[in-house]
N, C-alpha and C positions, 0 to 999 in steps of 0.2 A: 882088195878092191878089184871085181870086175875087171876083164879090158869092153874097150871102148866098144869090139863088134857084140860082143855079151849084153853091155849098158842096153846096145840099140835095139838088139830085139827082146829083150824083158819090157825095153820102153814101148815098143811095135803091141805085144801081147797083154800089155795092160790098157792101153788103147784102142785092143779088139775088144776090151772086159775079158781074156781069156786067163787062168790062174795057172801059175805053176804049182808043179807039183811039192807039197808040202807048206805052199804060203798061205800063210795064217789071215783069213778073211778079217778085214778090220772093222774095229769096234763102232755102234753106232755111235754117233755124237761128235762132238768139237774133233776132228783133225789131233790141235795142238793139247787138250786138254787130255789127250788118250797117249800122247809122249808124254806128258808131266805123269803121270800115274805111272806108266810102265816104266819108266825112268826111277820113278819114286820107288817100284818094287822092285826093281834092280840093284838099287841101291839097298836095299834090308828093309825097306819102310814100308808101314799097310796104307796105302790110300784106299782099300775098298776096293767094289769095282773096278775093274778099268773098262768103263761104260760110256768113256768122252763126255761126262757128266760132270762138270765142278758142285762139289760139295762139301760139307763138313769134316768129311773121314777122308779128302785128298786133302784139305787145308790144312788139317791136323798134322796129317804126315809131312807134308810141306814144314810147316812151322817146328816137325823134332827131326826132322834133316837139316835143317840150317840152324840149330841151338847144337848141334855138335860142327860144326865150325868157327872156324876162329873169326874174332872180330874183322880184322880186314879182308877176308874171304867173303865175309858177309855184305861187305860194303857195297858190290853191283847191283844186289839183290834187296836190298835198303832203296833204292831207287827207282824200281819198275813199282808198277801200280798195283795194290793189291791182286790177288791172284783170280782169275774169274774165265769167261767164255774170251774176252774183248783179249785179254793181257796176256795169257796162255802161249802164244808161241813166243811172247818174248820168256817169260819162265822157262818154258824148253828150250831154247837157245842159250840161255847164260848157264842152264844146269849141262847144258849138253858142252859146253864151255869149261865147264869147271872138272865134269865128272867123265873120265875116256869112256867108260861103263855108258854114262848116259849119252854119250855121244850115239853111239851107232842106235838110235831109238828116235833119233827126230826126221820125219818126214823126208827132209832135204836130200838123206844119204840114200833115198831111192833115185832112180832116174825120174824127170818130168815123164808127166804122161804126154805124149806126141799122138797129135793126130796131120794125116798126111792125106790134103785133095788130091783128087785121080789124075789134075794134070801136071803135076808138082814134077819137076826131070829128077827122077832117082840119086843123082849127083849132089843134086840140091839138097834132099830130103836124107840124103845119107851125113851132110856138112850140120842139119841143127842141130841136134843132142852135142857133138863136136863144140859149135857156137858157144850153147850154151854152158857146157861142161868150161870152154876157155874165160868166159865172163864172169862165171863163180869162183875160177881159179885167180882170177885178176883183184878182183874184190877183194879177196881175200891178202892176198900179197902185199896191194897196195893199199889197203884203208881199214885191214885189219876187219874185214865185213864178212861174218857167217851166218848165211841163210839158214834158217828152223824149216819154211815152209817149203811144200811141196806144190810145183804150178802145173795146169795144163799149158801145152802147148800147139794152136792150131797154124797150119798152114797151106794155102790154097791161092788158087792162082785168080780168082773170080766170085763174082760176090756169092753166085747162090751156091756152088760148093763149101764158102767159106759159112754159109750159115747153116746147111746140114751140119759140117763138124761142128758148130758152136751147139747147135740140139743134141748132138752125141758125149759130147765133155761133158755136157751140164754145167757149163760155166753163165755167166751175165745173167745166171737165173732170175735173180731178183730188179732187176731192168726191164722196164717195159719195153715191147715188141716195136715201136718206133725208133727208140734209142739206141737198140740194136740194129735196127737197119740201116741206122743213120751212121752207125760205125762202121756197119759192114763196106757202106758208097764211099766211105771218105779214104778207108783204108785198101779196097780193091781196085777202086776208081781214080786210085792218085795217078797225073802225068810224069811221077818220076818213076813210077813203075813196080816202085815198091812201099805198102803202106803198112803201119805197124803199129799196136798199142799195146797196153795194159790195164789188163780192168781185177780186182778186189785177188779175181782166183784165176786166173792164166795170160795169158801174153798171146798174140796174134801177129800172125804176117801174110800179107795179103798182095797180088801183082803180078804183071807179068813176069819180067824178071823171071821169077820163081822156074818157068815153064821152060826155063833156061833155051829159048827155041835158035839166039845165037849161038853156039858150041863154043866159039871162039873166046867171049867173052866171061868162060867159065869162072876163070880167078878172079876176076874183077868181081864178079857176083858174090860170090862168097864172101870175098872181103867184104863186101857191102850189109850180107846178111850177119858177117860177125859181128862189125862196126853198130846195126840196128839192134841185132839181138842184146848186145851190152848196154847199148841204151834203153829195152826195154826191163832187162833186170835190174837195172838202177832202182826205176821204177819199182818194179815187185821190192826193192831192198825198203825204199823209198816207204812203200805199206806196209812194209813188216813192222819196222823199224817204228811209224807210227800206230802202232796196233790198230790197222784199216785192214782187218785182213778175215773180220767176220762181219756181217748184218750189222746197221747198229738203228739207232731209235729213228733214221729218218725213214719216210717211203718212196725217197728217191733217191737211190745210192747213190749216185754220181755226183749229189750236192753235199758229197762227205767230203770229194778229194780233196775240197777247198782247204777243209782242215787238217791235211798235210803241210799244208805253208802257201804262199802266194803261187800263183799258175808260174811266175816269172821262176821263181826259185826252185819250184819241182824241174820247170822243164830246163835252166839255164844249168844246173847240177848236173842232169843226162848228158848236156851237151857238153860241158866241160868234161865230163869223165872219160866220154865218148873217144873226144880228141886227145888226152892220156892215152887212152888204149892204141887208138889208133895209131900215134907216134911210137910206145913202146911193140905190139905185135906187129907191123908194117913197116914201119922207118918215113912216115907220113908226120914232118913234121908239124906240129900245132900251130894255127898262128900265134901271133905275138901279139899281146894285149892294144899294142898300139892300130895294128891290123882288123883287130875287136872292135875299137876305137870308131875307127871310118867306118865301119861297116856299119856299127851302130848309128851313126851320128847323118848318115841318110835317112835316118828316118825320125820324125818329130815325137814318135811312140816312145812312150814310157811306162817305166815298172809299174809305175801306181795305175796307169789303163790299163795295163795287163790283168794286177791282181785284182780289179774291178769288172772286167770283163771275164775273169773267170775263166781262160784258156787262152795257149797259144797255138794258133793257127797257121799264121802268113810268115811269109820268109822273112819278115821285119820283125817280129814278135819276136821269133826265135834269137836271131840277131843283135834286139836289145837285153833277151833272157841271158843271154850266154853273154856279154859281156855287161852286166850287173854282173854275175856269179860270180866270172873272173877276177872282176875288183874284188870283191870279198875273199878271197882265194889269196891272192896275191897282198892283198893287208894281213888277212889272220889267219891264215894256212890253210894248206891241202886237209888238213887230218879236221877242219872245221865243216866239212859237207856233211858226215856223218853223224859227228858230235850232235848237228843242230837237229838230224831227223831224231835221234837218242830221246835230247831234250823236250822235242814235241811229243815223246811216246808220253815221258815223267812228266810232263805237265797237263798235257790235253790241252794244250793254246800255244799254236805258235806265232802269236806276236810277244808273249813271254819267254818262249825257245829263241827267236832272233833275236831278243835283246840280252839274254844270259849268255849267247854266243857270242855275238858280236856286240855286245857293248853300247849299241844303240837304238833308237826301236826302228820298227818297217817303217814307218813314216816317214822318220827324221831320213833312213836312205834315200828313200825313194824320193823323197823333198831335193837332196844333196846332187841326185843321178844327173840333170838336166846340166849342170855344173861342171860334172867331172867330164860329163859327153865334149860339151861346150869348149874349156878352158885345160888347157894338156898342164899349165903349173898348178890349179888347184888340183889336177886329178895326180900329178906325180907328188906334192904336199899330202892328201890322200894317203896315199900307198904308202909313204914314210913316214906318214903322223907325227909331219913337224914342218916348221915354216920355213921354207929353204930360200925366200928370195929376199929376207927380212922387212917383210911389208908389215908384220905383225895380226897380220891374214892367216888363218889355216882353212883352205880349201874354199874362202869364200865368208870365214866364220873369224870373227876376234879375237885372238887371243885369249884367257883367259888369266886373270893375277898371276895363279899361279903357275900357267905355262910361262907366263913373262919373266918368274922367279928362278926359272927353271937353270 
């Protein structure tokens, strides 16, 4: 592996477009579909081409790579969606999972391509690849999460630097010219100073901040950029994970994220991970659910206006996203954030994926949420999923026969 000053300028040189000597210019077509092939012939198999083309003689080879495995070997791979443009980095990833050989062959194991505005402080811009390299490393450890794909990264202190580099990445392509600019004001123009998102094929960070123009308040900044950058890879994990990570049948991409899962759910997962992070790389303890609680409970917004309104914007949004999450979290586990983005890849409907998760459907939560915000014994009945005051009540709900039998 590279060290890190190595990673940053191969990352630097690929974001001039400049080639090293002896890298092999890559194949037209799918990204992830030109890792399944070169994986495939690594492994002894002919896919054909390897022209980032899905077709008959990569399927083939696919399907006599996995008939010499053994039945539970097989079984991850029994679950992703047939193989095609859409499903492709998840195939590259569970093969690059399975096989060390196909490991070094998925995009991921390059640096991101970094692009860096002319007033970005050197400090700053030497801390992303760093960022990012720590929030891949994080994922990983903690939620067992390995990236396939490979993202741009833009970063600029101001909007119209920040949309030259977006015309240089070639990212947000298929996004109309208004919706990009509407990203570009919300994320350069924010009054905390630093604005950040994620769209299909890279990650953005945008603010003064960046410009680091106080010296003093250097660590603090960083930490702020690690803290955002992990939340925007959530995110990128977030699309992999749902195979939202090519074009699909609509003409306006940003009316796909929906089907990721609710706005409340994508963004309340970043922000709970976020605070993980933060408490383990920092010593920045998380609040405590009950701290969730209050903060929530200012505000009369709920999950179901969120995932009707189609995004979270206001500090109150976010506030009720992140402690919805939390309750879920705290009933069915840490190791259930990921599961459920899994689930929404193998189905293509996540109010299906939330209910195979968790047991319930999005409605019935989000019906429950006002409840648990409200009433601290139904929300700690909740969490223990059982009637703790014997009113014959669960969280607001009756009993049931045979919970009464129980």
């Amino acid at each position: 592996m590279p060290g890190s000053g190595t990673r940053w300028r191969f990352a630097v040189l690929l974001a001039l477009g400049l080639a090293l000597p002896g890298q092999r210019a890559e194949a037209a077509g799918d990204a992830h579909v030109t890792c399944v092939q070169g994986q495939l012939q690594a492994l002894g198999f002919d896919p054909g081409p390897i022209d980032g083309q899905s077709g008959p003689r990569t399927r083939g080879a696919l399907r006599a790579w996995l008939d010499t495995r053994e039945a539970g070997a097989r079984a991850v791979f029994e679950t992703l969606p047939p193989f095609d443009n859409r499903s492709s980095v998840g195939w590259c990833r569970e093969i690059g999972l399975a096989e060390p050989e196909a490991a070094k062959l998925m995009p991921s194991v390059n640096p991101p391509r970094i692009l860096i505005g002319p007033d970005v402080h050197p400090e700053i811009a030497d801390h992303v690849l760093t960022a990012y390299e720590e929030a891949e490393d994080f994922l990983e450890r903690r939620y067992g999460v390995k990236l396939a794909s490979q993202v741009s990264i833009i970063v600029a202190t101001e909007v119209e630097a920040w949309h030259r580099l977006i015309g240089q990445a070639g990212t947000m392509k298929l996004q109309s010219w208004a919706a990009i600019r509407a990203r570009g004001k919300r994320d350069c123009d924010t009054e905390f100073g630093l604005g950040a998102s994620a769209s299909r094929d890279g990650l953005s960070f945008c603010g003064t901040t960046l410009a680091l123009k106080e010296p003093g308040l250097a660590e603090l900044y960083r930490m702020v950029l690690s803290v955002t950058m992990t939340h925007e890879v959530v995110h990128h994990a977030q699309r992999e994970y749902s195979y939202d990570k090519v074009a699909r049948w609509v003409h306006n991409p940003d009316a796909v994220r929906p089907r990721m899962g609710p706005a409340w759910m994508v963004e309340g997962t970043a922000q709970v991970i976020e605070q993980v992070f933060m408490e383990e790389k920092f010593g920045r303890v998380a609040p405590a659910l009950h701290q969730m609680r209050a903060q929530a409970a200012g505000s009369e917004l709920t999950p179901r206006q969120i995932r009707l309104a189609r995004e979270v914007r206001t500090v109150e949004a976010y506030d009720v996203s992140a402690y919805a999450v939390a309750m879920l979290v705290e009933r069915f586990g840490e190791e259930t954030l990921f599961r459920f983005w899994r689930a929404v890849g193998e189905t293509d409907n996540w109010y299906t994926a939330f209910e195979q998760v968790y047991g319930m459907t999005v409605e019935s939560f989000e019906t429950l949420y006002p409840t648990l915000r409200d009433d601290e014994m139904a929300q700690r009945e909740f969490l223990a999923d059982r009637d703790m005051n014997g009113d014959h009540i669960l969280a607001h709900r009756p009993l049931t026969e045979a919970e009464l039998g129980r």
